[in-house]
N, CA, C and O of each residue as an XYZ file, in Angstrom:
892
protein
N     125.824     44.199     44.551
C     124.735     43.367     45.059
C     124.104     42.617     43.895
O     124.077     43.191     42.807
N     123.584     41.371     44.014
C     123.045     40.573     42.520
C     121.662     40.673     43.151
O     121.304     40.282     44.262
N     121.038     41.220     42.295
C     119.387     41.678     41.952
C     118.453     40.355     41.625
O     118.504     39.827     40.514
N     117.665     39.898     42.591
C     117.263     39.206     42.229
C     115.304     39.386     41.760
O     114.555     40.264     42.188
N     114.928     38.225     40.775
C     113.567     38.755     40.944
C     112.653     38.354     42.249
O     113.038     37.664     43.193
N     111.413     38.916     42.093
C     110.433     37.829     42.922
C     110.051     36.572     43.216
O     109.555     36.029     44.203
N     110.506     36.109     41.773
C     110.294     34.791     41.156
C     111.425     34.314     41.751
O     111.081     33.434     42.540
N     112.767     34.486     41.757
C     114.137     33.688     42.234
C     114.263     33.820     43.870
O     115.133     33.315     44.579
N     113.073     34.695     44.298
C     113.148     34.831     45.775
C     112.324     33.416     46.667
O     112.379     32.587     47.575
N     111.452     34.083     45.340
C     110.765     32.857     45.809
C     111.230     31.085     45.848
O     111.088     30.308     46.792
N     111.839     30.799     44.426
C     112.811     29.838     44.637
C     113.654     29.352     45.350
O     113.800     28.155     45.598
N     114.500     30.566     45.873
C     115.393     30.522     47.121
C     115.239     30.162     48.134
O     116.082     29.689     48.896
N     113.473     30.429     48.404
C     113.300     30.389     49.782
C     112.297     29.126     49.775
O     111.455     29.049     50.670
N     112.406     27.783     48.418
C     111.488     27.023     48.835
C     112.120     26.033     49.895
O     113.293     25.678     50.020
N     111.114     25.730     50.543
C     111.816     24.717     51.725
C     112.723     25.257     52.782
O     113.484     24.548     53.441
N     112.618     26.358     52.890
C     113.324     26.979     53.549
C     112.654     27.172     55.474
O     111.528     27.561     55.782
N     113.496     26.859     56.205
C     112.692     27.229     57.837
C     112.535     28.570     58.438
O     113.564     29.119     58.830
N     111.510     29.123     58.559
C     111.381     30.293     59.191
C     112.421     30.990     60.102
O     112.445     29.896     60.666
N     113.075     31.551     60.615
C     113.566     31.697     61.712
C     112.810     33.064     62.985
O     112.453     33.038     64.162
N     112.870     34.105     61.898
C     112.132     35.077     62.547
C     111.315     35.766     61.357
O     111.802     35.810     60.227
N     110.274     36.209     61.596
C     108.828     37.378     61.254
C     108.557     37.983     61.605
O     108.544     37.962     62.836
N     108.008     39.267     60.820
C     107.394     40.443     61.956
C     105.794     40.842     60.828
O     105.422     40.373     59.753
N     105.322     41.708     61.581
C     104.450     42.354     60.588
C     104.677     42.421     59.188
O     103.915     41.657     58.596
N     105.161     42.819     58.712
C     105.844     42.982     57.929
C     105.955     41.631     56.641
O     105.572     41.493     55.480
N     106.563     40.966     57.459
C     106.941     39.340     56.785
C     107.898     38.847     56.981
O     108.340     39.045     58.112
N     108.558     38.154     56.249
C     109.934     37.347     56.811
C     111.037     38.184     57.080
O     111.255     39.218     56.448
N     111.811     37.720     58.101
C     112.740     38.414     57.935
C     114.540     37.916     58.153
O     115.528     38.586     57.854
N     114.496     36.716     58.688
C     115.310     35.778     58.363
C     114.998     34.149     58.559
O     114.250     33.767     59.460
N     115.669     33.187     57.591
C     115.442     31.943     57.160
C     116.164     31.475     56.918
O     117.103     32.004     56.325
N     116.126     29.933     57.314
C     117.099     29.095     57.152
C     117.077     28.208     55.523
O     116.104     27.558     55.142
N     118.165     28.347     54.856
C     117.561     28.035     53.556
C     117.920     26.632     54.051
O     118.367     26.246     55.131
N     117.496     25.810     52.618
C     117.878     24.074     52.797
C     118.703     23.995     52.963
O     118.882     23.209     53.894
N     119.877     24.535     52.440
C     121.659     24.211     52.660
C     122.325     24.651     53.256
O     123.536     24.831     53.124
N     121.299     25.027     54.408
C     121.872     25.594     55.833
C     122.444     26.768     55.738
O     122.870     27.337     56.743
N     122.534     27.298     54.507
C     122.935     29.336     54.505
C     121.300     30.053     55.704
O     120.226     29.534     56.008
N     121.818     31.159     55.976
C     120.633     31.889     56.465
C     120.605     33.198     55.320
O     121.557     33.800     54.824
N     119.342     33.354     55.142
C     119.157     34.665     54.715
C     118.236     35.348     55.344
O     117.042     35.090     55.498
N     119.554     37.207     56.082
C     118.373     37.990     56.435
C     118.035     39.314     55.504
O     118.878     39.997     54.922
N     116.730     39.500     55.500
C     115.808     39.927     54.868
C     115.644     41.246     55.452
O     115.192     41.236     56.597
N     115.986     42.750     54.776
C     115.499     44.129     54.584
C     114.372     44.869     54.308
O     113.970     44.981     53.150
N     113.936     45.276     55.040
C     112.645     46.176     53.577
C     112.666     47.595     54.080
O     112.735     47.914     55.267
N     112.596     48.464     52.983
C     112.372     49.840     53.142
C     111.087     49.910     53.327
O     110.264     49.626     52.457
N     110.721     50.425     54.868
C     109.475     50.793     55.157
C     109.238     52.109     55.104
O     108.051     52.346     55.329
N     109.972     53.188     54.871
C     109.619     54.393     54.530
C     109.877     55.104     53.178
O     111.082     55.003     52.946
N     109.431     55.581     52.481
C     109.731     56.269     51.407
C     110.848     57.157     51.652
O     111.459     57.041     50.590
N     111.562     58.030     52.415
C     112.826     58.406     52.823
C     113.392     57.594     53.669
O     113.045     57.721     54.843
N     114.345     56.608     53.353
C     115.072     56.189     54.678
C     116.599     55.737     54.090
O     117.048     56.012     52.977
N     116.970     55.304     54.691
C     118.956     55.380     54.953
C     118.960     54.399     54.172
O     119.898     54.578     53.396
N     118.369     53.340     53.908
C     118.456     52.159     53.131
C     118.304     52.460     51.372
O     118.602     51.798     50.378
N     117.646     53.894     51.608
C     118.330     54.064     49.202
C     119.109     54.392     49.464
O     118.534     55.479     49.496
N     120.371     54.689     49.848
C     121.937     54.892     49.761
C     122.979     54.363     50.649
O     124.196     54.363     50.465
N     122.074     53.760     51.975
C     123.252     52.684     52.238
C     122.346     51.195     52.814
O     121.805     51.148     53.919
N     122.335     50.189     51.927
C     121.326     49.042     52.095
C     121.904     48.157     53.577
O     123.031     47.687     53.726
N     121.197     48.130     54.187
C     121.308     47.433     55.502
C     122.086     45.532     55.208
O     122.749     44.726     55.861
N     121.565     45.601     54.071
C     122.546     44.092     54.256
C     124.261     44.195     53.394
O     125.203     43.431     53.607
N     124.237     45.405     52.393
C     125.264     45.797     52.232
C     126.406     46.202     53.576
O     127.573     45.808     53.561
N     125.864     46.985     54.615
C     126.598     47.305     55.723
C     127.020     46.022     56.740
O     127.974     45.942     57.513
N     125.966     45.068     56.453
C     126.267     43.621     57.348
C     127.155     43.403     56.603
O     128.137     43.434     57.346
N     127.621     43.125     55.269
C     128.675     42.505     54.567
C     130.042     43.137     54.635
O     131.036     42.439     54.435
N     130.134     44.287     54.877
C     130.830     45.014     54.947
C     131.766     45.068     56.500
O     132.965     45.271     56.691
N     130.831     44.839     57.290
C     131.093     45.024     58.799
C     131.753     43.435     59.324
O     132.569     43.370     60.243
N     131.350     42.452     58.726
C     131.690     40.990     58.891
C     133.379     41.173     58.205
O     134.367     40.632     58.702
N     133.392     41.850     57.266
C     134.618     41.537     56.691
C     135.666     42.465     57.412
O     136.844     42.182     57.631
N     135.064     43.528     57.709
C     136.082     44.038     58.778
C     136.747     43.979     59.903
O     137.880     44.389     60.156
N     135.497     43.113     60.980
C     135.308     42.378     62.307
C     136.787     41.721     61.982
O     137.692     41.852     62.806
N     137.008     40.951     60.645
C     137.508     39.313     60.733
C     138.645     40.397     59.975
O     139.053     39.661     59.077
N     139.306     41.551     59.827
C     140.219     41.917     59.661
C     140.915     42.535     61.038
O     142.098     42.852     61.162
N     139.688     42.638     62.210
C     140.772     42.828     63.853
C     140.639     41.526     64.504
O     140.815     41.255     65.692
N     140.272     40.698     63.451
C     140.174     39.441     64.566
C     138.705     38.889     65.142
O     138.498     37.764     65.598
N     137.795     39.912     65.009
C     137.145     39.728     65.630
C     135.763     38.159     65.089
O     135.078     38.850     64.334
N     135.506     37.626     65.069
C     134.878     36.203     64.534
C     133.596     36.916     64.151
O     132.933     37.525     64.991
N     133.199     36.820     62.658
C     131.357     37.532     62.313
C     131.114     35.896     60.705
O     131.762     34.932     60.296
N     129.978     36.485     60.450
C     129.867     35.103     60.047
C     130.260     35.246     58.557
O     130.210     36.392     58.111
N     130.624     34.307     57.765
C     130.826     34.136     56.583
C     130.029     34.908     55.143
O     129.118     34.192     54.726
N     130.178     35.954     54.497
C     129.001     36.453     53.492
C     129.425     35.315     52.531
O     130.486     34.714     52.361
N     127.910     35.230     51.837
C     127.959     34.160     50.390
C     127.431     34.948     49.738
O     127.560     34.730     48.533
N     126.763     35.965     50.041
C     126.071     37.076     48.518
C     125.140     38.303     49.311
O     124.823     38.342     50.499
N     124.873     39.134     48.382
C     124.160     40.441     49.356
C     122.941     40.520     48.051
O     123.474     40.616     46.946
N     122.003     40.505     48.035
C     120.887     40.545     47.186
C     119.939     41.996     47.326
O     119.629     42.670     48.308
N     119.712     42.099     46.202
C     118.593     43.492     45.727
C     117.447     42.417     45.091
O     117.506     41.539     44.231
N     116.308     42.981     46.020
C     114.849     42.191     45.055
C     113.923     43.748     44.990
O     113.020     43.938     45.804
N     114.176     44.496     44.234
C     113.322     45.620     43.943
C     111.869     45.518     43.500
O     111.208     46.554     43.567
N     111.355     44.546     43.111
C     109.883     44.590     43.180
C     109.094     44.163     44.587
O     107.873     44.187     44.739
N     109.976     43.811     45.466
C     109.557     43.830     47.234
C     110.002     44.587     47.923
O     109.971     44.418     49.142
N     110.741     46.020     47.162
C     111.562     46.540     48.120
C     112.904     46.144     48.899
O     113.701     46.955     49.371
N     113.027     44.511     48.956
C     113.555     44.275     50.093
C     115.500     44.300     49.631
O     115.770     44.634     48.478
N     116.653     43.944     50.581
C     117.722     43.607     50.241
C     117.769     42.680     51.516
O     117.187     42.517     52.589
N     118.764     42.192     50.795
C     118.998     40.669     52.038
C     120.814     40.525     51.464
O     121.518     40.849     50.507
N     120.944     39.576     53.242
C     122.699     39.428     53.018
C     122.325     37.704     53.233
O     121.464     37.359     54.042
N     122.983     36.853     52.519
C     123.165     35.173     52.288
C     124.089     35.192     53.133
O     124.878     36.083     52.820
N     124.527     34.449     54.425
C     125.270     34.276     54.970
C     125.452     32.489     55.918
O     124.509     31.746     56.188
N     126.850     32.249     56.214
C     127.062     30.767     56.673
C     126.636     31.162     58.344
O     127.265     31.977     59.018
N     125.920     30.703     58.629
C     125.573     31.207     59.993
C     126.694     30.136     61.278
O     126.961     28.934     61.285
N     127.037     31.107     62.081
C     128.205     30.463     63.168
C     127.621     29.622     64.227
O     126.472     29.609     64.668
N     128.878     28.772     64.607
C     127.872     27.785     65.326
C     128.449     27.670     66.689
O     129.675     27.750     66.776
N     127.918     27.538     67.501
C     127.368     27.984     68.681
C     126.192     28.199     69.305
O     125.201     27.770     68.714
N     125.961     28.964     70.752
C     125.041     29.548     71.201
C     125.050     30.814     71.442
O     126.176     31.280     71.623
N     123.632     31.988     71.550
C     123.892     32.726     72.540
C     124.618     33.168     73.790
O     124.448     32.319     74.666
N     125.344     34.152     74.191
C     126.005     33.922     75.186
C     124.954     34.253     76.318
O     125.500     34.362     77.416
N     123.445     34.461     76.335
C     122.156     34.074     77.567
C     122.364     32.717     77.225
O     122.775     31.962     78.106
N     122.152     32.296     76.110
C     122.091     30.640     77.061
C     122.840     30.283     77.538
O     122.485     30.003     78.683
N     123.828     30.073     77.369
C     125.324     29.789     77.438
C     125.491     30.045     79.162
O     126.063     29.235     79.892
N     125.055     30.952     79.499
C     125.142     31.693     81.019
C     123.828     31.312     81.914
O     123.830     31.490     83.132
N     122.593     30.718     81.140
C     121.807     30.229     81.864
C     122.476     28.976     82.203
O     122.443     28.785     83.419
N     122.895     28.330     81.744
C     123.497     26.741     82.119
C     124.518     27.153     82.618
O     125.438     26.405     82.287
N     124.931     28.137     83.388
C     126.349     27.825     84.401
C     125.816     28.405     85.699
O     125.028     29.335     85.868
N     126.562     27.477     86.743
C     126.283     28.219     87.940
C     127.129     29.744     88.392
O     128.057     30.327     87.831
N     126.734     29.912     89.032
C     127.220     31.467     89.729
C     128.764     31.755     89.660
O     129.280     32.856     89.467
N     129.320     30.707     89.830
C     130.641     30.699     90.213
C     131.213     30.774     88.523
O     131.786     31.769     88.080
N     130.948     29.591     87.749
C     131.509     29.295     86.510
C     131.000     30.698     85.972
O     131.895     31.493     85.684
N     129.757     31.091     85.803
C     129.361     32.088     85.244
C     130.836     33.503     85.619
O     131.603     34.002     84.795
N     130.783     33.663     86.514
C     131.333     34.856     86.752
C     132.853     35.250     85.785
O     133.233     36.239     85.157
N     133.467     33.772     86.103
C     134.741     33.552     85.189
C     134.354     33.712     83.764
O     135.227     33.980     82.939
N     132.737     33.525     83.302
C     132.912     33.545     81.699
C     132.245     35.539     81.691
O     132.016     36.107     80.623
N     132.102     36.089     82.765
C     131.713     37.223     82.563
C     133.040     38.423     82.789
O     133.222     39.546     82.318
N     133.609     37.796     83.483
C     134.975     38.172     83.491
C     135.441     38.250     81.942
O     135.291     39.330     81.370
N     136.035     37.088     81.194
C     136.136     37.326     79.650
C     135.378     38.352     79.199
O     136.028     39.284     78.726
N     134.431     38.443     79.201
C     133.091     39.002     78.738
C     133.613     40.447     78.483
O     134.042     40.978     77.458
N     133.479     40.794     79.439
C     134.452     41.967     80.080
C     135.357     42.654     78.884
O     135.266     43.730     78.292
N     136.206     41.619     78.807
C     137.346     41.809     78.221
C     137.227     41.968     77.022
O     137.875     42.877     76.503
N     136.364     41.137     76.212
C     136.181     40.943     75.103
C     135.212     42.671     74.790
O     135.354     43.347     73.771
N     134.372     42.992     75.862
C     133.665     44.066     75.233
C     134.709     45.174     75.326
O     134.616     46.106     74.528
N     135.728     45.161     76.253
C     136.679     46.416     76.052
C     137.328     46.047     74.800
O     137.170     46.903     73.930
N     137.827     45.303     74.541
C     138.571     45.622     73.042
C     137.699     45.744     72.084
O     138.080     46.336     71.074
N     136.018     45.120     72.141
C     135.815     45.930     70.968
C     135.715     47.611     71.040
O     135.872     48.379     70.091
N     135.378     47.998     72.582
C     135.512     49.489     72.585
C     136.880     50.403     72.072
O     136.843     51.575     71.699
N     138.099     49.519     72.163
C     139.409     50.259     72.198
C     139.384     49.933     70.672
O     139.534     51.002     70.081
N     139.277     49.071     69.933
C     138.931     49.174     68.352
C     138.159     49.628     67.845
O     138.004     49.263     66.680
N     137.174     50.736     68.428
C     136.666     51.535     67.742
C     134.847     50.838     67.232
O     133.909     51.263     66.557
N     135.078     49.869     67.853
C     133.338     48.999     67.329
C     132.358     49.386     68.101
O     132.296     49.056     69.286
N     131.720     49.930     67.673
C     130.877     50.894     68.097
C     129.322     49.606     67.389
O     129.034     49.514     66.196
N     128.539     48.736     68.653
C     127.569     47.954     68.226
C     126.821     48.075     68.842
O     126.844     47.579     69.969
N     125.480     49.023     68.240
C     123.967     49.816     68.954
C     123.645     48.732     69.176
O     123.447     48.704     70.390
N     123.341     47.194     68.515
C     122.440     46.385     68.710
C     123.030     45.277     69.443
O     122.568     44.168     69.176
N     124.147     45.359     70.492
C     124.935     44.903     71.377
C     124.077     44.222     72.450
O     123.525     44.993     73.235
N     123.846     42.751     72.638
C     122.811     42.760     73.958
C     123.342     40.775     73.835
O     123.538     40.245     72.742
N     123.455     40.133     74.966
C     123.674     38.873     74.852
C     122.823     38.322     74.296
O     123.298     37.186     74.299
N     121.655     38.218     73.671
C     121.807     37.652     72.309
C     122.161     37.700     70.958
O     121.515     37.070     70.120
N     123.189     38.432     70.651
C     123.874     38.822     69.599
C     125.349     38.612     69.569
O     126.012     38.886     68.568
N     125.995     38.003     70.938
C     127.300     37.388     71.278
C     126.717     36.206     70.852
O     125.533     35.909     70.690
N     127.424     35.773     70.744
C     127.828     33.848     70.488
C     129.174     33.418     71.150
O     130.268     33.958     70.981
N     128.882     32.328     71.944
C     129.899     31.465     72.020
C     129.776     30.034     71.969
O     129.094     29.049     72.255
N     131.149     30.619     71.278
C     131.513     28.887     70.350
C     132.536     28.265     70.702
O     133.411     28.739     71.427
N     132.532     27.092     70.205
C     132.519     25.379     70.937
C     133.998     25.998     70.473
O     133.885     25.480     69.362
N     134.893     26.464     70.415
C     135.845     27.002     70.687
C     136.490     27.897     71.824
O     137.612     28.363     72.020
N     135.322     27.925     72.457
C     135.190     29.298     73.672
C     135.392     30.613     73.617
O     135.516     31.358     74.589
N     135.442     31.049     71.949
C     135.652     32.257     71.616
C     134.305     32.838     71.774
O     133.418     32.070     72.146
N     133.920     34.463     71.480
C     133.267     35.324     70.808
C     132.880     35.843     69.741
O     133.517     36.735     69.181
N     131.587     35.279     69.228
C     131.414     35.573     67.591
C     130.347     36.666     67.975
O     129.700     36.785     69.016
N     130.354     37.472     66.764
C     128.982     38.434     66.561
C     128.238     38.143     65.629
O     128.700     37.477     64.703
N     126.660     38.628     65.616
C     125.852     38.381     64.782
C     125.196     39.823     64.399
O     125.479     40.953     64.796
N     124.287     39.391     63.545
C     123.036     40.895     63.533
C     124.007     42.343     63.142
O     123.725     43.473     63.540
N     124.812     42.105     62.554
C     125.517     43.316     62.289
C     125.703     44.485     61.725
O     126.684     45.222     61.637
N     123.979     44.585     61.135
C     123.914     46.184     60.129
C     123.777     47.192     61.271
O     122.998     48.080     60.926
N     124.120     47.325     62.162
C     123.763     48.221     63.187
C     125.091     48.200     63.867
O     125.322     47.538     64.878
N     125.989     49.002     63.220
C     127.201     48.816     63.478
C     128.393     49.707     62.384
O     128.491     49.516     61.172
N     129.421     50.940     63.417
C     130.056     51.572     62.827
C     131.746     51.232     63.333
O     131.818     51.247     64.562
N     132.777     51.004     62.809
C     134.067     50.714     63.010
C     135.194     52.204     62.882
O     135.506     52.739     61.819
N     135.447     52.444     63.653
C     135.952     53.319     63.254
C     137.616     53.442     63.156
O     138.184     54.322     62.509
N     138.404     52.222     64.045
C     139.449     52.200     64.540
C     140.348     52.822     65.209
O     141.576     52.818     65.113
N     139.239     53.661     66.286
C     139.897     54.606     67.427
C     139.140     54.572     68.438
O     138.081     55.182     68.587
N     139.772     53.705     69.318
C     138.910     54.043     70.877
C     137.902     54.580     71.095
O     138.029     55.795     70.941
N     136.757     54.237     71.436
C     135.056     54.992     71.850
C     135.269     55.959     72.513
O     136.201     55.991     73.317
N     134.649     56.712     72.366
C     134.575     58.124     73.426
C     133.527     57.595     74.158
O     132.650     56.909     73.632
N     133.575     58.007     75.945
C     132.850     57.989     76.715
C     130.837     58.047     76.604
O     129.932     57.733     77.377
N     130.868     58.314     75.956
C     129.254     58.615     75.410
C     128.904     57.460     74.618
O     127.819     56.954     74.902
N     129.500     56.984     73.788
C     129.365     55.544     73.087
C     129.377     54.239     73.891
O     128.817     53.172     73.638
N     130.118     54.574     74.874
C     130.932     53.028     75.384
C     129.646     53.038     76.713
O     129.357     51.953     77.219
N     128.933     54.333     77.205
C     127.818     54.551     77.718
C     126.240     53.824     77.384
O     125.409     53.152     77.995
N     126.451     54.538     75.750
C     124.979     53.523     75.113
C     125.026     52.714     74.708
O     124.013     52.365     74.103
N     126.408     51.629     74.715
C     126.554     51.068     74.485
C     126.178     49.799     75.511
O     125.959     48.631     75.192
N     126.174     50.498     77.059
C     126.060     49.594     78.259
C     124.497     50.035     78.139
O     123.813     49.089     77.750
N     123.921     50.957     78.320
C     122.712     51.035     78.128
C     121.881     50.115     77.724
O     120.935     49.769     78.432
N     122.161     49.494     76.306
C     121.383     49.059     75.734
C     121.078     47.569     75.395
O     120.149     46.985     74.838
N     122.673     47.078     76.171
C     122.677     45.728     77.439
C     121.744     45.428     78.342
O     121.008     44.441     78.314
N     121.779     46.585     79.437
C     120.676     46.341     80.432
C     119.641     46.752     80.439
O     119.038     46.994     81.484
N     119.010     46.997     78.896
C     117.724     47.145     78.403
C     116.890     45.720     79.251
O     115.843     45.871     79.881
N     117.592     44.397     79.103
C     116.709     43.183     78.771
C     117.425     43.076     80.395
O     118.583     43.279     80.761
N     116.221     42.676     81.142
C     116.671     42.460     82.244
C     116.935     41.247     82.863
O     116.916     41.262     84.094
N     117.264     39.823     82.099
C     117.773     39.111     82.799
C     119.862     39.564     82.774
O     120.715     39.336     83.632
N     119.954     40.103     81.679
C     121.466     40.482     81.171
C     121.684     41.754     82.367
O     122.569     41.528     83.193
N     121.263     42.483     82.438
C     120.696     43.262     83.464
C     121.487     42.749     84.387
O     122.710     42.880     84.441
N     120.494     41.898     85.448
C     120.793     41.218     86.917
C     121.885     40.905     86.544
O     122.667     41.403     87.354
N     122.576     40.223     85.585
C     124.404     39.481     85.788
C     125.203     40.754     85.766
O     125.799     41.229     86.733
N     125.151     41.225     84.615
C     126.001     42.368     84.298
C     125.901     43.883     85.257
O     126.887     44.617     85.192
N     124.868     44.273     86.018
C     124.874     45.710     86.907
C     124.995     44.722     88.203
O     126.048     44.976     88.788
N     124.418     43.905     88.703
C     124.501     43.662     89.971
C     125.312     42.022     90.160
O     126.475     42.055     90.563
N     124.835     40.980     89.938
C     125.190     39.653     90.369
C     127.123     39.627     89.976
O     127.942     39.084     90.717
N     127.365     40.130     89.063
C     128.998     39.936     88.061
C     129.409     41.210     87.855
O     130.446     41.174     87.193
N     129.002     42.601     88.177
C     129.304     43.243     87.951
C     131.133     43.472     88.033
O     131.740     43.791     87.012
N     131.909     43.247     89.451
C     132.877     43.480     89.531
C     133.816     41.917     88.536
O     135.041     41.802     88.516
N     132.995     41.094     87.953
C     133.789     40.371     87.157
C     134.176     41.161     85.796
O     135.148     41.121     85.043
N     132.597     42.123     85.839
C     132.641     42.552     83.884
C     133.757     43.865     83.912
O     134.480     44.188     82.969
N     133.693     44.510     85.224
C     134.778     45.285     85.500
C     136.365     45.265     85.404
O     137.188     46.005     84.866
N     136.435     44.174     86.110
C     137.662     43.517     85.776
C     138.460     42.543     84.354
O     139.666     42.296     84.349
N     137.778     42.230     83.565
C     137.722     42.002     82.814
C     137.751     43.217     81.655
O     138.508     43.168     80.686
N     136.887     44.225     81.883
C     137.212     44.910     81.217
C     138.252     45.822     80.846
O     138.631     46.139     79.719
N     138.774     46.303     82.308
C     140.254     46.608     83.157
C     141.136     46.179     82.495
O     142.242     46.719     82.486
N     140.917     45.366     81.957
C     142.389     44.077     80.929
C     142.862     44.939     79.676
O     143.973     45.281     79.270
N     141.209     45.203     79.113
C     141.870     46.008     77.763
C     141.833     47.424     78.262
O     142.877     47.965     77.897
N     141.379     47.922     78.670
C     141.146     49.731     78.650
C     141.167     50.510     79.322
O     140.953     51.660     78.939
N     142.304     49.327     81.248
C     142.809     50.102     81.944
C     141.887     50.719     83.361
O     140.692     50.426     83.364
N     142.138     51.112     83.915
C     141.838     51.078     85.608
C     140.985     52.554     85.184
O     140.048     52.848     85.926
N     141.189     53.183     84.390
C     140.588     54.912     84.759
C     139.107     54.416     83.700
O     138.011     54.874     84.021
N     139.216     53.496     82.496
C     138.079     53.600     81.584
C     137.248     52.641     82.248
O     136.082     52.650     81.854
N     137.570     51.691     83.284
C     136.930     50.682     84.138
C     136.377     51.650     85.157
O     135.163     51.624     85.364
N     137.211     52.578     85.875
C     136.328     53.414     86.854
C     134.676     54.228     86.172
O     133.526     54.261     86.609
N     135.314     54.760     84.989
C     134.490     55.485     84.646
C     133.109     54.188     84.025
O     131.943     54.371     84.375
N     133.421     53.184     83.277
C     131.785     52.513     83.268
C     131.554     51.754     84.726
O     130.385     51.461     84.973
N     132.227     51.523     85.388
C     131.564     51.528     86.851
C     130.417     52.264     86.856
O     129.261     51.871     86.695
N     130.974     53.746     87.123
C     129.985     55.096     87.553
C     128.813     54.990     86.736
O     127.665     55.127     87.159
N     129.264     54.645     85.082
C     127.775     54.073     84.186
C     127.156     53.138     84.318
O     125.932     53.242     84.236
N     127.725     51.941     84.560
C     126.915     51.122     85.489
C     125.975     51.423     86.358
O     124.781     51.531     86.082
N     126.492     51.576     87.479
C     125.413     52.424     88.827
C     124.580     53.008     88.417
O     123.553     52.594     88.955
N     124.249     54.210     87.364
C     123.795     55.142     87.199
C     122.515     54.753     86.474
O     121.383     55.208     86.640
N     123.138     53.371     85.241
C     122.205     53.006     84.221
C     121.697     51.353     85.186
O     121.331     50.498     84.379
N     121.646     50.909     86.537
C     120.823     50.073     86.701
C     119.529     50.192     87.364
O     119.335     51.246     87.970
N     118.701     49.400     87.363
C     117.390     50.071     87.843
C     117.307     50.578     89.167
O     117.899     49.952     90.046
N     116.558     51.795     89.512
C     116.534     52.561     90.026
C     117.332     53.780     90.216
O     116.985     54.741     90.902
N     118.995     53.606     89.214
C     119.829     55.013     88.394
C     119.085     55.502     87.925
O     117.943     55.255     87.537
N     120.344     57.015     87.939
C     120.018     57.937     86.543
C     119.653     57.047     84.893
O     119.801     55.845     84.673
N     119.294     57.813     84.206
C     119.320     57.601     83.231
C     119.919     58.395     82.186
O     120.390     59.463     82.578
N     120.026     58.125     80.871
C     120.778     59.142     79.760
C     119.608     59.797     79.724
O     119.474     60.784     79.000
């Protein structure tokens, strides 16, 4: 990681467009030359980030994605600024949209066919082992290619062996957290995302997130 000071952070980030903030402070930005940088901070005095830095694992996880194929965005550098605490990953950000917007602008019909893919695309990352907590349509992209890119990727383990049932579970879970993704995916498209998914991982691993489906839409069980 190249260590930067306060002073070169600050440089980095003159002229730069906000993108998102929290309490906290920045936390990703669009620099002038169109790189994005997102922004880390250790908020606890024990946490996972002194031995494995959250933008180190984004860099890491992009380069692996794009070794099964899978489209993540370009790293240009992974930074340590230790007098803010913070680490940050420099990255070419992909171009496209969200796949919510993307699905707000289609009607019912077109929609279903791109949820169908959808489908498909989330079973193979399950049968490759991509295991992505922070999985939710705004973190798909699709691009003016009509592929599937990912974003937001420190929240994310590869393992290269098929999910076990319990993963590929919280993994739907945490989809129909946000409830417009919700309504397409448990009820309006459901038997598209089914079928689609059916493509990569087969009629018995499609039965079984069915049953998680049902279970995890509102008014289901819950985990």
């Amino acid at each position: 990681m190249k260590i930067l000071s306060a002073m070169e952070l600050e440089a980095l980030l003159q002229g730069a467009k906000v993108i998102e903030e929290d309490g906290y402070g920045l936390k990703v930005a669009r620099l002038v030359g169109g790189d994005f940088l997102k922004l880390y901070r250790r908020k606890r005095l024990l946490s996972s980030a002194l031995w494995s830095a959250p933008a180190q694992r984004f860099a890491e996880n992009a380069a692996r994605l794009k070794q099964l194929g899978i489209i993540a965005p370009n790293i240009v550098d992974t930074l340590l600024i230790p007098q803010h605490k913070l680490n940050g990953v420099r990255y070419q950000p992909l171009p496209g949209q969200t796949l919510r917007d993307h699905w707000r602008a289609l009607g019912s019909h077109a929609r279903d066919g791109e949820i169908e893919r959808f489908g498909s695309f989330l079973g193979k990352l399950h049968q490759l082992g991509v295991y992505f907590r922070s999985l939710h349509l705004g973190n798909v992209l699709y691009m003016p290619n009509h592929r599937f890119g990912l974003i937001d990727l420190s929240d994310m383990t590869i393992t290269g062996k098929p999910l076990g049932r319990w993963k590929r579970k919280r993994n739907l879970q945490h989809m129909l957290r946000y409830t417009e993704d919700s309504a397409w995916l448990a009820q309006e498209h459901h038997i598209a995302l089914l079928r689609g998914y059916s493509q990569q991982c087969g009629n018995k691993s499609a039965e079984r997130l069915a049953k998680d489906l049902h279970n995890l839409r509102p008014g289901g069980d819950r985990l």
